[in-house]
C-alpha positions in Angstrom: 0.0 0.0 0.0 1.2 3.7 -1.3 1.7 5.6 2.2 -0.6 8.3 2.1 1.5 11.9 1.3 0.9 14.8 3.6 1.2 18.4 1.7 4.7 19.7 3.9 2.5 22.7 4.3 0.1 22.1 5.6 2.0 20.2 8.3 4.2 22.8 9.6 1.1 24.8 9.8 0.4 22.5 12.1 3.3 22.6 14.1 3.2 26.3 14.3 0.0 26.2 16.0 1.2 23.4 18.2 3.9 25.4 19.4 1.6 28.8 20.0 -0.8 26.2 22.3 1.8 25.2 23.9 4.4 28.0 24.6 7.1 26.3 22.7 9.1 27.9 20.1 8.2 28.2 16.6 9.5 25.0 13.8 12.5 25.6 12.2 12.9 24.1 8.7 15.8 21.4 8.9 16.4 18.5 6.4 13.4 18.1 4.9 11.5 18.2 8.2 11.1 20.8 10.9 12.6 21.2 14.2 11.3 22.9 17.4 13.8 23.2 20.4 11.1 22.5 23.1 13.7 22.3 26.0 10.4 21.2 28.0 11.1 18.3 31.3 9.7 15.7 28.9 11.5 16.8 25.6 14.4 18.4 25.1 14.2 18.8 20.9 11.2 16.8 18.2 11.8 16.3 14.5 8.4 16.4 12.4 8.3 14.8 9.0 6.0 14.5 6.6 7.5 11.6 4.9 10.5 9.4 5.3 13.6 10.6 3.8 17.3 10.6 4.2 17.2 13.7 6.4 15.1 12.0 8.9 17.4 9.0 8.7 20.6 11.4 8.9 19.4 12.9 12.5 18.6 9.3 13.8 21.9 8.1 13.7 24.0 11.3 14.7 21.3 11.7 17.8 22.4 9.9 20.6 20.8 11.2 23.3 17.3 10.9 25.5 14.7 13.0 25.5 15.3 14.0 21.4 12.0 12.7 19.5 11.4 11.7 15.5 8.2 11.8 14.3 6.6 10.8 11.3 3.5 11.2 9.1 3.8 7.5 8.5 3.3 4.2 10.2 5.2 2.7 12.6 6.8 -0.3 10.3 8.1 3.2 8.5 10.0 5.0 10.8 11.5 1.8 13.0 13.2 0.8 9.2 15.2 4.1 9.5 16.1 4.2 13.1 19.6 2.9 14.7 18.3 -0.3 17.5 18.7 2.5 20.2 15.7 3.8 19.3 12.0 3.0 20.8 8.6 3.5 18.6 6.2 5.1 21.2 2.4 4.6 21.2 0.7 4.8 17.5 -1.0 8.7 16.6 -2.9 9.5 14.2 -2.7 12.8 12.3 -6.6 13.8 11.8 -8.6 16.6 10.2 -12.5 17.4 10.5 -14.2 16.1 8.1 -17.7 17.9 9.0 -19.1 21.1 10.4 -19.0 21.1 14.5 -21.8 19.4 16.3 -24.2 21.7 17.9 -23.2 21.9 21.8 -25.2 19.6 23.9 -26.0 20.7 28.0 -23.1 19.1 30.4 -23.8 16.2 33.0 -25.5 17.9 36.2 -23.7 20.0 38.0 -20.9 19.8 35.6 -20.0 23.8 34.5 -17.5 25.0 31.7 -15.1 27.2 31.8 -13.6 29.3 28.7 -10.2 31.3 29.0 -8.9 33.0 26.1 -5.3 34.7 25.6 -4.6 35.4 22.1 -5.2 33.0 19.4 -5.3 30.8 22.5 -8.4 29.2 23.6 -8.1 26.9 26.7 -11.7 25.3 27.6 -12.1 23.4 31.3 -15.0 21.1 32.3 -15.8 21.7 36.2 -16.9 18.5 38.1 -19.6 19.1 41.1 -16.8 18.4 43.1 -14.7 21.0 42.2 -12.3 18.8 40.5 -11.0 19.6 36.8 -13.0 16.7 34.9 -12.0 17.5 31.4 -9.8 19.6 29.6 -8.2 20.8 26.4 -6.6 23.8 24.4 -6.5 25.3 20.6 -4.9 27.5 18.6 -5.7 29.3 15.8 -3.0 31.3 12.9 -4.2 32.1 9.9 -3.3 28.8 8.4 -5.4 26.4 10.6 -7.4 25.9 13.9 -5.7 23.1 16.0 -6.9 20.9 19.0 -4.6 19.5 21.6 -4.1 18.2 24.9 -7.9 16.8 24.8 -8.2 15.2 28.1 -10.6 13.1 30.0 -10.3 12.1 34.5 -10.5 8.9 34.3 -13.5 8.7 36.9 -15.5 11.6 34.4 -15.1 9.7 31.4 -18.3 8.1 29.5 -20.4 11.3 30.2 -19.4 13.6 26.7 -16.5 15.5 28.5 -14.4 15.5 25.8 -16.3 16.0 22.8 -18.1 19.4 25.3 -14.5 20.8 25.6 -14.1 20.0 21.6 -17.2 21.8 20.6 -16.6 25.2 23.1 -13.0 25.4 21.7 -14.6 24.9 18.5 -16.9 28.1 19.2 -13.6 30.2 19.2 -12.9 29.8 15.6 -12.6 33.1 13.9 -12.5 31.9 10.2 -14.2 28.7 9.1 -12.3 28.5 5.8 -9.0 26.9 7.4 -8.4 23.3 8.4 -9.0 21.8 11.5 -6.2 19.6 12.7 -5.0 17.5 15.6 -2.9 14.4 16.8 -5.1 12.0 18.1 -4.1 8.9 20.5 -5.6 5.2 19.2 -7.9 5.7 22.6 -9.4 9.5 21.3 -9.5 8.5 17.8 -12.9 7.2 18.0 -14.3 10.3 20.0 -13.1 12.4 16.9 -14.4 10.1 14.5 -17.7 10.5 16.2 -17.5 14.5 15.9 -16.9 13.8 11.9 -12.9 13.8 11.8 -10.7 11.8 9.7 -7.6 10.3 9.7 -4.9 12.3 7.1 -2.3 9.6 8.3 -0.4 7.9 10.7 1.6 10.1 13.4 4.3 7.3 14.4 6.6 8.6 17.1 10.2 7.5 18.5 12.5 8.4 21.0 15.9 7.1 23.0 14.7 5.9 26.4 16.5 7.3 29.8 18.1 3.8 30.2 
């Protein structure tokens, strides 16, 4: 099978946005891919391609050390065939896009309440639990390439209810243009919520890194 192509574009785009959600520093281009020096606890610098190519294979052999992470619009079988052993393929993503107009907000659980921040083309959205507790969460960003989702998140104990896809449709209401793609990285557990709010899979996000050990 012909692994799908994604338009370069349209995925540093992407990344941009990413970056702007998350306080990170913009994508650099580098070898056919782009490069953003998070310098976060969990990752120190990420490598996004949109296809395999000798670039990406050139940085996985000169990297040596944790906390550095490849990833690829591609499937895992893909991006393990250019990695060096020392190398570890982390949990299959999914690179999605919405596919259909956003669903009509529905009312939350009793006693559930939501909360809407906005800084900038930031939009940050917080489900309330009656206990207080943060039961759901999430964030987008919006440039005038694309809108994008991430850090969609469920309590474990709140899940089952419509959390998530409440958080996707009020960050959804922040939009300022509906011409530009939707986009996100979705985990094999939230790719069926998204597929339920009309997204679609672009391709698969495979992901690897050099463990601590």
């Amino acid at each position: 099978m012909t692994p799908p192509r994604i338009d370069p574009e349209l995925l540093f785009a992407w990344q941009a946005a990413h970056s702007i959600a998350r306080g990170s520093p913009a994508p650099v281009h580098d070898r056919g891919g782009f490069r953003v020096d998070t310098h976060s606890e969990k990752e120190v610098t990420r490598w996004v391609f949109p296809r395999l190519s000798d670039g990406l294979r050139a940085i996985a052999h000169e990297v040596t050390a944790p906390r550095q992470y490849l990833k690829l619009c591609g499937s895992d079988e893909e991006l393990r065939s250019a990695l060096p052993a020392r190398w570890e393929i982390q949990p299959a993503n999914h690179f999605m896009t919405a596919a259909a107009a956003t669903p009509d907000a529905r009312p939350l659980p009793e006693g559930y309440t939501m909360e809407i921040h906005r800084a900038g083309p930031v939009t940050r959205a917080c489900v309330i639990a009656p206990t207080g507790d943060r039961a759901a969460s999430g964030s987008a960003a919006e440039t005038a390439d694309v809108f994008i989702y991430d850090r969609i998140e469920t309590a474990h104990d709140h899940r089952r209810k419509g959390l998530g896809a409440a958080v996707m449709i009020a960050l959804a209401s922040a939009r300022k243009s509906l011409a530009t793609p939707q986009l996100l990285v979705a985990t094999e557990d939230g790719r069926g919520l998204y597929a339920n709010l009309g997204w679609t899979v672009l391709a698969p996000f495979a992901a690897a890194t050099i463990p601590e050990s």
